[in-house]
N, CA, C and O atoms as a Tinker XYZ file with bonds, in Angstrom:
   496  protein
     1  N      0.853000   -1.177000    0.000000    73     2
     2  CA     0.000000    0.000000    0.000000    64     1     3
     3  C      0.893000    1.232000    0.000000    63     2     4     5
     4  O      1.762000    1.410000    0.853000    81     3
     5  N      0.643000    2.057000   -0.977000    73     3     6
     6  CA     1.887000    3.359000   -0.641000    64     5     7
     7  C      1.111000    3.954000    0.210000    63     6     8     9
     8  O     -0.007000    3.639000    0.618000    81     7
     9  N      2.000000    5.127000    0.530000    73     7    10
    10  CA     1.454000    6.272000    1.258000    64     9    11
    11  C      0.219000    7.009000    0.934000    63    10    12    13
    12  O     -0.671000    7.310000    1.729000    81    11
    13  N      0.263000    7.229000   -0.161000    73    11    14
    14  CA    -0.890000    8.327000   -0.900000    64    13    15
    15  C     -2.408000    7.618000   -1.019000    63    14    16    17
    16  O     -3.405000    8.215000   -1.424000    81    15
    17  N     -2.377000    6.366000   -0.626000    73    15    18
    18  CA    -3.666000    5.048000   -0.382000    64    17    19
    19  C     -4.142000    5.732000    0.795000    63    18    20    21
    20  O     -3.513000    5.915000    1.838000    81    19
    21  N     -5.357000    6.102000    0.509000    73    19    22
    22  CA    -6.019000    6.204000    2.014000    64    21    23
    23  C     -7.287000    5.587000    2.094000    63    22    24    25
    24  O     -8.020000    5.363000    1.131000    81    23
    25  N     -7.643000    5.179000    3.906000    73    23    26
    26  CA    -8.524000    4.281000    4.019000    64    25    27
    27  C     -9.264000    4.399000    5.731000    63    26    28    29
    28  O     -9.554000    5.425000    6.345000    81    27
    29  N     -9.371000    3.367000    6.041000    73    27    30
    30  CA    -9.832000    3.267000    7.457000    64    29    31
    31  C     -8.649000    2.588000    8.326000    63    30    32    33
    32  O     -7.761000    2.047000    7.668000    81    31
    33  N     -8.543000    2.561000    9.729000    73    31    34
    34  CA    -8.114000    1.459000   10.531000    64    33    35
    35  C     -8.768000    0.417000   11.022000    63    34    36    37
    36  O     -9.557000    0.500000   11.963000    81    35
    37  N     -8.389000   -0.963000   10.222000    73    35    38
    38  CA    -9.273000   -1.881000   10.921000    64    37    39
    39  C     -9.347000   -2.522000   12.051000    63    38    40    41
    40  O     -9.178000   -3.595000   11.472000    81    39
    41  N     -9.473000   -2.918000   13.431000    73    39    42
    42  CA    -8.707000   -3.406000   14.447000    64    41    43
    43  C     -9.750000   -5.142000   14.693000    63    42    44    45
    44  O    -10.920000   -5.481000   14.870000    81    43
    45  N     -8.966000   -5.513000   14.612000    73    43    46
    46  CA    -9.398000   -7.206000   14.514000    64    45    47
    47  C     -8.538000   -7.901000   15.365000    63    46    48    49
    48  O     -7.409000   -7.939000   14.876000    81    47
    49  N     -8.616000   -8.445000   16.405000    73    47    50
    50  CA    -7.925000   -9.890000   17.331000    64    49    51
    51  C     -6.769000   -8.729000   17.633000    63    50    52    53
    52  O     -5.687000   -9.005000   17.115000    81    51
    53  N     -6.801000   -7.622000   18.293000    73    51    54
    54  CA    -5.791000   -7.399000   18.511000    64    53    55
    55  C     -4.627000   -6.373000   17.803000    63    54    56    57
    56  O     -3.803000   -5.558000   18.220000    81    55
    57  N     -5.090000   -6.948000   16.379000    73    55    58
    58  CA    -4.122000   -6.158000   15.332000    64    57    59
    59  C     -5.037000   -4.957000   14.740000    63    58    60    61
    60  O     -6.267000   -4.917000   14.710000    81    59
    61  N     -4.154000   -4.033000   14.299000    73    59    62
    62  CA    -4.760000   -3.252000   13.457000    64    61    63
    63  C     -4.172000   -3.087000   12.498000    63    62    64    65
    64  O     -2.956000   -3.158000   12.676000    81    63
    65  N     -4.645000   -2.781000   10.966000    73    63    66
    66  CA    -4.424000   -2.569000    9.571000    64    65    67
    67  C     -4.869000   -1.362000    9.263000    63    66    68    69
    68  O     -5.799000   -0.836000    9.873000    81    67
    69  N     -4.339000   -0.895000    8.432000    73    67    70
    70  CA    -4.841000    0.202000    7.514000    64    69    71
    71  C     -5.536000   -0.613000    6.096000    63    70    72    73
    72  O     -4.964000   -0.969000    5.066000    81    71
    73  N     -6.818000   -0.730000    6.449000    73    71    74
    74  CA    -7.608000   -0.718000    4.956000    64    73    75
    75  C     -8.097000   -0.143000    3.887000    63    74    76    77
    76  O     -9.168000    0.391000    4.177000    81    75
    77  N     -7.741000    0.040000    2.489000    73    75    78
    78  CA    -8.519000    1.116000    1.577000    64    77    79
    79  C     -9.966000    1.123000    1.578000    63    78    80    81
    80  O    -10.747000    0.233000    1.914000    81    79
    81  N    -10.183000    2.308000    1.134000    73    79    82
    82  CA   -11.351000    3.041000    1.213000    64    81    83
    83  C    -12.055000    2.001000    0.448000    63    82    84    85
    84  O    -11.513000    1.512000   -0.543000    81    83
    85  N    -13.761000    1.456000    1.012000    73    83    86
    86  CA   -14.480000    0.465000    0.439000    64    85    87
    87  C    -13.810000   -0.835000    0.984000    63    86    88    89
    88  O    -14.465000   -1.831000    0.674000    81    87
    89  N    -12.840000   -1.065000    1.611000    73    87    90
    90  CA   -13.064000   -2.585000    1.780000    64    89    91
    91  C    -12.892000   -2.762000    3.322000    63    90    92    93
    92  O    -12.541000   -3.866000    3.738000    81    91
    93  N    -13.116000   -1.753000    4.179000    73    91    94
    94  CA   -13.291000   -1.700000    5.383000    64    93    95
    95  C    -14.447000   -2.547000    5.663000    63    94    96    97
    96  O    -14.174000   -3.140000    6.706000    81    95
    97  N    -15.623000   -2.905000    5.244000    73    95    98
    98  CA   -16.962000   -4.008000    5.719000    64    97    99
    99  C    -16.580000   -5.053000    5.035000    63    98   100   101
   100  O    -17.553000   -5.777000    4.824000    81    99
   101  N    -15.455000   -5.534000    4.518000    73    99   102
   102  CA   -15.212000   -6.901000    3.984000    64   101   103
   103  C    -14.407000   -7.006000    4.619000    63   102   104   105
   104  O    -14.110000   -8.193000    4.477000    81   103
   105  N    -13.382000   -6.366000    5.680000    73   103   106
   106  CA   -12.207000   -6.602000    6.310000    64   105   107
   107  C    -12.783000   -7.635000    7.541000    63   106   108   109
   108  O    -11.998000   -8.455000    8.017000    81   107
   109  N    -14.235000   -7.557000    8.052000    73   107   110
   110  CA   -14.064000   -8.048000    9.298000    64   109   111
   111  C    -13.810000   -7.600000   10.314000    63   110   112   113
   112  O    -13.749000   -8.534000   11.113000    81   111
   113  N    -13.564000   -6.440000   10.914000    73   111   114
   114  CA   -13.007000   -5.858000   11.786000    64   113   115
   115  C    -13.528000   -4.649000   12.177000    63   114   116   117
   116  O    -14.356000   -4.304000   11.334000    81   115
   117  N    -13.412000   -3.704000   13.215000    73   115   118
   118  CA   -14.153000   -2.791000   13.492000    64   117   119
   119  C    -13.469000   -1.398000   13.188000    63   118   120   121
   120  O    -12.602000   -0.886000   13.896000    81   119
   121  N    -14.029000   -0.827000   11.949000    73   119   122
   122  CA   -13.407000    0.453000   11.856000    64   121   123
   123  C    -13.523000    1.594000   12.797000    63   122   124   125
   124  O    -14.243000    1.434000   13.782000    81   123
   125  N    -12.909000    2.727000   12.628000    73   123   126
   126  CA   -13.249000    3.313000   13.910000    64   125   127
   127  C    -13.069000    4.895000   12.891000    63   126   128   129
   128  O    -12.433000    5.093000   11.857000    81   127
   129  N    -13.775000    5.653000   13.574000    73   127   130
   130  CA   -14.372000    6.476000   12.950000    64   129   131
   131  C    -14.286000    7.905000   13.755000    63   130   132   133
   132  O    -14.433000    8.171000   14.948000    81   131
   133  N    -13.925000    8.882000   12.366000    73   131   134
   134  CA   -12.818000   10.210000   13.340000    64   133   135
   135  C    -11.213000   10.678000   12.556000    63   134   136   137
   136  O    -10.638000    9.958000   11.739000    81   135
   137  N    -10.799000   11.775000   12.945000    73   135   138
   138  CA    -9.778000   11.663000   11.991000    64   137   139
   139  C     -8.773000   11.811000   12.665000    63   138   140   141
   140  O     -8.964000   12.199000   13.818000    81   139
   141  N     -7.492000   11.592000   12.262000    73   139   142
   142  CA    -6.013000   11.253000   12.824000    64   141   143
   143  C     -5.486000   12.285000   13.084000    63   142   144   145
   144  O     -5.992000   13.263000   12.535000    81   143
   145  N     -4.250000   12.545000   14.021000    73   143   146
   146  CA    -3.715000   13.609000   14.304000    64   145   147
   147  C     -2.503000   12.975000   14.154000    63   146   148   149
   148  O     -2.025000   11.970000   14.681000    81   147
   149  N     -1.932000   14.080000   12.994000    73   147   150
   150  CA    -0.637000   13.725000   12.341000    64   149   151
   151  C      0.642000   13.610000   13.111000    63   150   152   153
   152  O      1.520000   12.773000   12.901000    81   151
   153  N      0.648000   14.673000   14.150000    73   151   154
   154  CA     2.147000   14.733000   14.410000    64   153   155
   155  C      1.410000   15.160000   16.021000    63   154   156   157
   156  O      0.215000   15.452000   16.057000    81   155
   157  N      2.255000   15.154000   17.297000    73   155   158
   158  CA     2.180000   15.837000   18.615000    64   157   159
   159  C      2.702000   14.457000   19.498000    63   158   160   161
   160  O      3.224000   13.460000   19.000000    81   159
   161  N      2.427000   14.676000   20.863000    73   159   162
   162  CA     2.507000   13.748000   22.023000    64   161   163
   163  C      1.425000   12.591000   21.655000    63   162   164   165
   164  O      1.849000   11.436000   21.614000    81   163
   165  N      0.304000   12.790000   21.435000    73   163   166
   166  CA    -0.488000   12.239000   20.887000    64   165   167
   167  C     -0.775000   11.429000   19.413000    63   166   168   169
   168  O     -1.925000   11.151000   19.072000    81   167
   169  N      0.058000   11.188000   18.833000    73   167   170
   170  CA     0.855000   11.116000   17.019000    64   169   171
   171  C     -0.816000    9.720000   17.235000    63   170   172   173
   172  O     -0.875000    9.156000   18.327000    81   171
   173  N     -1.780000    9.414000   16.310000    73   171   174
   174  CA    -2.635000    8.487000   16.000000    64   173   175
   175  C     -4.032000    8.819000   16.626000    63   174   176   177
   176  O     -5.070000    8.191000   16.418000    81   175
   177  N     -3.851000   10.079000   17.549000    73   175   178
   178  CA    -5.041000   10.113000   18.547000    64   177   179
   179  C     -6.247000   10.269000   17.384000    63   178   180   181
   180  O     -5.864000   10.389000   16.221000    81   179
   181  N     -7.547000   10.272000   17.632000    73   179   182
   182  CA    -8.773000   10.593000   16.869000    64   181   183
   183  C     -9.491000   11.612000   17.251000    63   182   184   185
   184  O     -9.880000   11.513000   18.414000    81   183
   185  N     -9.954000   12.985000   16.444000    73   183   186
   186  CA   -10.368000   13.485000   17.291000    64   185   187
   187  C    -11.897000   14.071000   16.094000    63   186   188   189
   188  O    -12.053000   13.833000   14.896000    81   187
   189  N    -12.768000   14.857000   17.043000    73   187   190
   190  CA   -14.207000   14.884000   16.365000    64   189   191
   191  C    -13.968000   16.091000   16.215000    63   190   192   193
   192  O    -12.766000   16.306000   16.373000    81   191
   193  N    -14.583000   17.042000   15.968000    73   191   194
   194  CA   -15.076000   18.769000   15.466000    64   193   195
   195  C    -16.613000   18.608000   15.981000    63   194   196   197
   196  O    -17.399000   17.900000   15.351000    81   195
   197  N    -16.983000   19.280000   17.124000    73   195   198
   198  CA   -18.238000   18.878000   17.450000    64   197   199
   199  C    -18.944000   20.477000   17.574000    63   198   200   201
   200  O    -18.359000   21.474000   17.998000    81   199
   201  N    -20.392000   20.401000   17.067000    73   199   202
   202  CA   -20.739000   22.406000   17.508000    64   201   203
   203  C    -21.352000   22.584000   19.005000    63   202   204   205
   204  O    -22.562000   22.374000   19.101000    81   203
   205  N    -20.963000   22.785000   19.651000    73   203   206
   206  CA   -20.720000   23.790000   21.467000    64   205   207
   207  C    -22.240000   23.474000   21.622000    63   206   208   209
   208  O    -22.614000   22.641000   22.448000    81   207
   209  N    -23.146000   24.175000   20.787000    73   207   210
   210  CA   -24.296000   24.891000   20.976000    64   209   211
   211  C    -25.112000   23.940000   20.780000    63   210   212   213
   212  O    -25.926000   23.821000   21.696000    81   211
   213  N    -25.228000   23.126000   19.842000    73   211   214
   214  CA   -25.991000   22.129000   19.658000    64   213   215
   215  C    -25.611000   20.675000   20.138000    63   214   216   217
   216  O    -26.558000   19.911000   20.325000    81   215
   217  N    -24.424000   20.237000   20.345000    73   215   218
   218  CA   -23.526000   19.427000   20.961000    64   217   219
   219  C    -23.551000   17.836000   19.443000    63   218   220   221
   220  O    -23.391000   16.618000   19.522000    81   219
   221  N    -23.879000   18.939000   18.099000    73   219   222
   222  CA   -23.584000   18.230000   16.907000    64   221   223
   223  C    -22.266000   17.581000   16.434000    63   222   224   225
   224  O    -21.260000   18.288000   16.364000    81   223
   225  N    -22.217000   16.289000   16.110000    73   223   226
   226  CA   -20.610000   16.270000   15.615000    64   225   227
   227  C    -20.392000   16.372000   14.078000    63   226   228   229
   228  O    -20.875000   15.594000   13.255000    81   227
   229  N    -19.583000   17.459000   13.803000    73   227   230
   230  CA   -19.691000   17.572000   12.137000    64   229   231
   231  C    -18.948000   16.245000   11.857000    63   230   232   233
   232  O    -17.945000   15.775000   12.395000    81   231
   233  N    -19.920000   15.667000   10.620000    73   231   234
   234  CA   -19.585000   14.588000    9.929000    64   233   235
   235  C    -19.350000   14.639000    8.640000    63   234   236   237
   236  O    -18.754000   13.924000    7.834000    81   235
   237  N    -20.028000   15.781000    8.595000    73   235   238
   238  CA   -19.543000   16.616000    7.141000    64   237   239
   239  C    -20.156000   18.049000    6.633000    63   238   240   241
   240  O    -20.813000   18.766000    7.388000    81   239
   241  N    -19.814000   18.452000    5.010000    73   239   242
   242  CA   -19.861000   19.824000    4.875000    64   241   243
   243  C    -20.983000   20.135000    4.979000    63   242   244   245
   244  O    -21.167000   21.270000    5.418000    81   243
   245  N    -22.272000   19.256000    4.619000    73   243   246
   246  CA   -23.489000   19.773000    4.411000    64   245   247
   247  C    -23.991000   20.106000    6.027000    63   246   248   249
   248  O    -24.677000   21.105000    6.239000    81   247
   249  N    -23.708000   19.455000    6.815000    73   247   250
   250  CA   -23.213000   19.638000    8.547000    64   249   251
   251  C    -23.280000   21.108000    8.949000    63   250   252   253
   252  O    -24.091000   21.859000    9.492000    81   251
   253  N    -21.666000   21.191000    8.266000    73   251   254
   254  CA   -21.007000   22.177000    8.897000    64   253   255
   255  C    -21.460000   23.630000    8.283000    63   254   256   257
   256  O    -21.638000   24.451000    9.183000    81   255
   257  N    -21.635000   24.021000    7.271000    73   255   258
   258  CA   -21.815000   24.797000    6.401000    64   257   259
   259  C    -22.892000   25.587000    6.903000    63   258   260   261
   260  O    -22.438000   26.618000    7.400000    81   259
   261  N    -24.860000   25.481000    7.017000    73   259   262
   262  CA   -25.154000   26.067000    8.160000    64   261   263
   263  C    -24.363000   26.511000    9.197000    63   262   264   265
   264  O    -23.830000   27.608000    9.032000    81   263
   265  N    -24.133000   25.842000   10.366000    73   263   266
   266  CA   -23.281000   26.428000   11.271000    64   265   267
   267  C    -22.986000   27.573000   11.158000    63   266   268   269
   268  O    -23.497000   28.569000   11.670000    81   267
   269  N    -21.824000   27.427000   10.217000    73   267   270
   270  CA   -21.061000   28.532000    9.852000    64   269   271
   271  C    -21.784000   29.850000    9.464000    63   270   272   273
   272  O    -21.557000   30.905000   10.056000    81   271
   273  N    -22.599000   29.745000    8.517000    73   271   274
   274  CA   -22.872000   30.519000    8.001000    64   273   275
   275  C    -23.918000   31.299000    8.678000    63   274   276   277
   276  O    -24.228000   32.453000    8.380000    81   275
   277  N    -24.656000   30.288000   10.002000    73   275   278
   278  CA   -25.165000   31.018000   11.009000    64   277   279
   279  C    -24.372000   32.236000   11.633000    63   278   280   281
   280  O    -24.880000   33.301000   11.984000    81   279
   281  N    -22.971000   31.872000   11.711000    73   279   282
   282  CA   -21.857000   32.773000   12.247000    64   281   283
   283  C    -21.682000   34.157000   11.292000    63   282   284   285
   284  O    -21.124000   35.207000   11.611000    81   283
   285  N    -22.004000   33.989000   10.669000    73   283   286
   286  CA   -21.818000   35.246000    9.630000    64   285   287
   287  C    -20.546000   34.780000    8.141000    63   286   288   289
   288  O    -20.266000   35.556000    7.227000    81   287
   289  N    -19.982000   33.343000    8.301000    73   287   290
   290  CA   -19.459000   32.953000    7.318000    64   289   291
   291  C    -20.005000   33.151000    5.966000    63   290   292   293
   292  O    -21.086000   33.735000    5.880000    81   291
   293  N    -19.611000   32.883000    5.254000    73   291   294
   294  CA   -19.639000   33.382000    3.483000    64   293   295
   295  C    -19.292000   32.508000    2.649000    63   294   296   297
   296  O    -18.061000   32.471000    2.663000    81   295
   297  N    -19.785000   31.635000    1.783000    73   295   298
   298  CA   -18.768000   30.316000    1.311000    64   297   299
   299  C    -17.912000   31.362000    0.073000    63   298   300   301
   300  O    -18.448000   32.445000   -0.166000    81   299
   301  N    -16.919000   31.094000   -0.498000    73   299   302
   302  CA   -16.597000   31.736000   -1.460000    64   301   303
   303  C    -16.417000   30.302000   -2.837000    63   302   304   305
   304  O    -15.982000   29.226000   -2.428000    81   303
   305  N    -16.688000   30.400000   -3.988000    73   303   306
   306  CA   -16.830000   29.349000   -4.705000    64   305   307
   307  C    -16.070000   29.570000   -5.678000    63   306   308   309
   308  O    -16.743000   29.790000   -6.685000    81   307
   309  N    -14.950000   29.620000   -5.867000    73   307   310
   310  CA   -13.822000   30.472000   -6.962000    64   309   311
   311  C    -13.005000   29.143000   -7.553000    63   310   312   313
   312  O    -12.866000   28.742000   -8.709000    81   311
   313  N    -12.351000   28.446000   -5.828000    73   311   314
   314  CA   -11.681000   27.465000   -6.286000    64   313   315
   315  C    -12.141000   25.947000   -5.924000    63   314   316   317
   316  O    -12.061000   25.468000   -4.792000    81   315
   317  N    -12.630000   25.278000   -7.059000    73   315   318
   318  CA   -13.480000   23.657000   -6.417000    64   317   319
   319  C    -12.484000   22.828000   -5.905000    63   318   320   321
   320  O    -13.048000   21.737000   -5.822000    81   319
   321  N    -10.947000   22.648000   -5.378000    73   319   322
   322  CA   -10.284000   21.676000   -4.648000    64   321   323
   323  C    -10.343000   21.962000   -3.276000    63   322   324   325
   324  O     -9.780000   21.326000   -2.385000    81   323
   325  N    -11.310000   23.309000   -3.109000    73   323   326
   326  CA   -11.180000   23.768000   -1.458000    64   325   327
   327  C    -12.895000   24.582000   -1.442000    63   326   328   329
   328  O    -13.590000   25.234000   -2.221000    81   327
   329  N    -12.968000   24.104000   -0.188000    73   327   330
   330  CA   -14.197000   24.517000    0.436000    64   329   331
   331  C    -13.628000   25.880000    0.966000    63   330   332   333
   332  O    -12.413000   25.705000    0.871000    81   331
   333  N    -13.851000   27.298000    1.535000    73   331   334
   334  CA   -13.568000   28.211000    1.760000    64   333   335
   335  C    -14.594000   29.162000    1.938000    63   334   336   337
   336  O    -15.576000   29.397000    1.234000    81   335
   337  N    -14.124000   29.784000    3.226000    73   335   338
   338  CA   -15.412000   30.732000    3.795000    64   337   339
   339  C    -14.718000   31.609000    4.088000    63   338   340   341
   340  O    -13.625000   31.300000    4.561000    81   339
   341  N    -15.035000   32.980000    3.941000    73   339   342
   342  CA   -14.668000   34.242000    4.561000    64   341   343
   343  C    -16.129000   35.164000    5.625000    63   342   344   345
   344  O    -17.359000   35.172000    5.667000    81   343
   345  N    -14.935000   35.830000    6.338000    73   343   346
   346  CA   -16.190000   36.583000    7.419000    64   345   347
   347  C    -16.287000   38.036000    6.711000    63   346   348   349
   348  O    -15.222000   38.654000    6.721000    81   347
   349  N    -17.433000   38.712000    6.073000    73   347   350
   350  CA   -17.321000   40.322000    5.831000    64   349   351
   351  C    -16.961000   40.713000    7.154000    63   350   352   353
   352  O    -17.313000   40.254000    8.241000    81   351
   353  N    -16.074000   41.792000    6.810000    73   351   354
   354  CA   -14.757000   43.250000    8.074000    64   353   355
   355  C    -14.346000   42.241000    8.678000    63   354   356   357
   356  O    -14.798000   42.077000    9.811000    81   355
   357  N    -13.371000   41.238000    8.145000    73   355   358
   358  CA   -11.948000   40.670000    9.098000    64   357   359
   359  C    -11.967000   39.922000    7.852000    63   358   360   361
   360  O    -12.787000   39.744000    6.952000    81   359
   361  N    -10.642000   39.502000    8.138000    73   359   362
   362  CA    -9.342000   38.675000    7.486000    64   361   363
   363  C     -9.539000   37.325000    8.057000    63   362   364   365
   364  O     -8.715000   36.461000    7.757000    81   363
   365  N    -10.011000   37.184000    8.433000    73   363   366
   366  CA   -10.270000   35.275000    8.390000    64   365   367
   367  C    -10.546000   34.879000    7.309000    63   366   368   369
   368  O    -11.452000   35.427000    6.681000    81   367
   369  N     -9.813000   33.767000    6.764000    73   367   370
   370  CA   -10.541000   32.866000    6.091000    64   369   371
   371  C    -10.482000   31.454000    6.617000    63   370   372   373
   372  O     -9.677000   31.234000    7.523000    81   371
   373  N    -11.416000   30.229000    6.053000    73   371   374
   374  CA   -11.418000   29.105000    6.679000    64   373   375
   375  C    -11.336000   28.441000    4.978000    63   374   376   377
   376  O    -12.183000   28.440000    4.084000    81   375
   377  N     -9.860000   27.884000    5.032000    73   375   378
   378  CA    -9.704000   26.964000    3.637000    64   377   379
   379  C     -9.950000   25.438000    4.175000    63   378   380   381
   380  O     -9.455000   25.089000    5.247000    81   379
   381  N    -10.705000   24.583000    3.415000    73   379   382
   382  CA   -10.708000   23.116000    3.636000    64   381   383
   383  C    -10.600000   22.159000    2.636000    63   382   384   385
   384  O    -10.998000   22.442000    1.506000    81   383
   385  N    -10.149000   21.130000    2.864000    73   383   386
   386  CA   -10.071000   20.505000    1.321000    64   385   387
   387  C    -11.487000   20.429000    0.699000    63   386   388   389
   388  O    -12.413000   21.123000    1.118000    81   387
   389  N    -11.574000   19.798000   -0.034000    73   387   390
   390  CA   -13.264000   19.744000   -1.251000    64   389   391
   391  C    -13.755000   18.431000   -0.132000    63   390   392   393
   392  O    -14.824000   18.250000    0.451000    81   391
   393  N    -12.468000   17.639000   -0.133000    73   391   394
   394  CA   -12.662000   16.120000    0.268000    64   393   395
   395  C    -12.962000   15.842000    1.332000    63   394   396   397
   396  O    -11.934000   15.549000    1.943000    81   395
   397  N    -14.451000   15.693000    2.400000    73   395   398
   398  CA   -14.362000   15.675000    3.795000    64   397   399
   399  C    -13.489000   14.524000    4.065000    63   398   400   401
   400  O    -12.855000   14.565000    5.120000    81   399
   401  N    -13.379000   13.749000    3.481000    73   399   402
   402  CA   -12.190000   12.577000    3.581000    64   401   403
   403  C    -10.775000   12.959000    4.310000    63   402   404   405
   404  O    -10.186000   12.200000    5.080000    81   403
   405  N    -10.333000   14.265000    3.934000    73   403   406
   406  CA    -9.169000   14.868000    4.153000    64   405   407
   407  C     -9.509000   15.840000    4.903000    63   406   408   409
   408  O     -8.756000   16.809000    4.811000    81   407
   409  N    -10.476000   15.958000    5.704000    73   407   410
   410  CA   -10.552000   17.020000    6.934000    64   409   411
   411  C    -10.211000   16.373000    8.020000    63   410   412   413
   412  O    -10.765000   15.424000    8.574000    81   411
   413  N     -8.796000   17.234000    8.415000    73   411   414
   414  CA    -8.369000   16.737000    9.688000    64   413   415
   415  C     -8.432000   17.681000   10.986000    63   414   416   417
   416  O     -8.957000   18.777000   11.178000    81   415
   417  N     -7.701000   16.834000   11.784000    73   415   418
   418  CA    -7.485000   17.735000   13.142000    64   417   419
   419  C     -7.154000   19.105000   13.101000    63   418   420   421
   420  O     -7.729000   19.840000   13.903000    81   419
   421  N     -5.960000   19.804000   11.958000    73   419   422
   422  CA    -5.888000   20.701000   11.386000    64   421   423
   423  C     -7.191000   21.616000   11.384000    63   422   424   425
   424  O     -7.730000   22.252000   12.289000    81   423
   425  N     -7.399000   21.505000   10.477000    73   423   426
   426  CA    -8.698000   22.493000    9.805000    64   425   427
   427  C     -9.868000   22.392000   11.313000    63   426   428   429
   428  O    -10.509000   23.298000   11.845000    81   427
   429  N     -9.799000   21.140000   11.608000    73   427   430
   430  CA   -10.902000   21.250000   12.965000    64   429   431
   431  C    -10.418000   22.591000   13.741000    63   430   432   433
   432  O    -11.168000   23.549000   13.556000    81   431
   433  N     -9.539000   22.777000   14.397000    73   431   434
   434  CA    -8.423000   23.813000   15.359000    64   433   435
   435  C     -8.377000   25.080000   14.365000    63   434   436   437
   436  O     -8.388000   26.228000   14.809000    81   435
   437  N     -8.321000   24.771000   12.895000    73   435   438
   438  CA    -8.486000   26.182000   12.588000    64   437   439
   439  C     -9.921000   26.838000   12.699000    63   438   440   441
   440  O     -9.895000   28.012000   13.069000    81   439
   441  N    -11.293000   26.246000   12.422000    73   439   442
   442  CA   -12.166000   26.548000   12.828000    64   441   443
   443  C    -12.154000   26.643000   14.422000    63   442   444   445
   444  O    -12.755000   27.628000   14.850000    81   443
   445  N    -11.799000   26.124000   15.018000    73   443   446
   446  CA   -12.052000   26.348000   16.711000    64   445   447
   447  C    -11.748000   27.949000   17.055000    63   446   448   449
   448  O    -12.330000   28.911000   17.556000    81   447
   449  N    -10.432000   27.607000   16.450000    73   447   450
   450  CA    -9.753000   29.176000   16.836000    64   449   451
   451  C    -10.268000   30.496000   16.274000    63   450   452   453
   452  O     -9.982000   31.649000   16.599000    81   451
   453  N    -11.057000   30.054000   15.397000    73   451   454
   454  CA   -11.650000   31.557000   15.030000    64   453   455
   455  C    -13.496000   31.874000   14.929000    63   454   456   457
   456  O    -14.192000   32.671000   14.299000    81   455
   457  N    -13.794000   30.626000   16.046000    73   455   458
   458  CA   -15.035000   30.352000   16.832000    64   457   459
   459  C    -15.300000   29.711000   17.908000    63   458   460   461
   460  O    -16.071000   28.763000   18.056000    81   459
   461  N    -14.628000   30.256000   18.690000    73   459   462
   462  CA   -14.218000   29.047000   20.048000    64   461   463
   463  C    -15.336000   29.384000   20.866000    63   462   464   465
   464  O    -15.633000   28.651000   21.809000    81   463
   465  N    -16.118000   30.622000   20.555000    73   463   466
   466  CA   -17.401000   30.308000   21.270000    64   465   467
   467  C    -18.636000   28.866000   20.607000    63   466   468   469
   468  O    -19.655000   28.632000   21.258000    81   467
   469  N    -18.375000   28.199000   19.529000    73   467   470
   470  CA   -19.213000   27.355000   18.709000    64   469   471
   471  C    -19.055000   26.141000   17.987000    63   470   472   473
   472  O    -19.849000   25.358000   17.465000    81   471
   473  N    -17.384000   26.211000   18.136000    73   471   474
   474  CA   -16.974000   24.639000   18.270000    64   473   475
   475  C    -16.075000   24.262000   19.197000    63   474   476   477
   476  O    -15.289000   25.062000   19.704000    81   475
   477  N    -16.117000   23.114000   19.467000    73   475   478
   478  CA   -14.346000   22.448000   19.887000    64   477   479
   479  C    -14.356000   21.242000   19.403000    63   478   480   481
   480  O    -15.352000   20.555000   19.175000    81   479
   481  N    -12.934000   20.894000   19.194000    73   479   482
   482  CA   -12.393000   19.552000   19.383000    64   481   483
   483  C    -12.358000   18.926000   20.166000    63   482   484   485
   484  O    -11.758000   19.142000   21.220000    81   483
   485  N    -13.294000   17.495000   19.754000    73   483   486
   486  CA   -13.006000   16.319000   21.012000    64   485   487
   487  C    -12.335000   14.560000   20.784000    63   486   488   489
   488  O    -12.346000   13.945000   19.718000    81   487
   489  N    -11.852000   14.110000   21.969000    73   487   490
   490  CA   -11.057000   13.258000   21.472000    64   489   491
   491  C    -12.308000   11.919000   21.493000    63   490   492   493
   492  O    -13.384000   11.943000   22.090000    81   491
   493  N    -11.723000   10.766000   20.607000    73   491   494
   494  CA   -12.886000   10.232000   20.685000    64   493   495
   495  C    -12.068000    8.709000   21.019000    63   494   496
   496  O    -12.724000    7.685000   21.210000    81   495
């Protein structure tokens, strides 16, 4: 499997595998669900993006997107490899990949930090 293969973790008898995407319910094993945190003290931890207010866990954009835009967010639609919201009078922006597949701990913490009254990160 190279690197650039992405998938689930399967954990079965003990072991765990990295399985590609789609053959996680033929693996047998219990995937686990949440996204990885690349690098820290914590290097594998899982963690959720959950909203404060409603105690929702974003699972994805169609999710999150309300939310936001409850906040006064803005989607901007210029470039399709990134989801992207700006706030009118400030310099925030919130870039995300297109792919909720590839929303990580990252982008979770960048939304936190520039709405920490309406989300946080939790470990799961």
């Amino acid at each position: 499997m190279s690197s650039s293969t992405s998938g689930v973790w399967v954990f079965k008898n003990g072991v765990a595998r990295l399985v590609e995407n789609g053959a996680a319910s033929e693996a047998g094993g219990q995937a686990v669900a949440g996204k990885r945190k690349a690098l820290g003290p914590r290097a594998g931890a899982l963690y959720q993006a959950v909203h404060t207010p409603s105690g929702m866990v974003v699972r994805s954009y169609a999710e999150l997107e309300p939310e936001l835009r409850a906040l006064g967010w803005e989607r901007y639609h210029e470039d399709p490899a990134l989801y992207q919201f700006h706030k009118r009078g400030a310099l925030d922006l919130i870039s995300l990949p297109a792919d909720f597949a590839r929303f990580s701990s990252v982008h979770m913490y960048d939304i936190v930090v520039k709405n920490r009254e309406a989300f946080r990160v939790v470990d799961i």
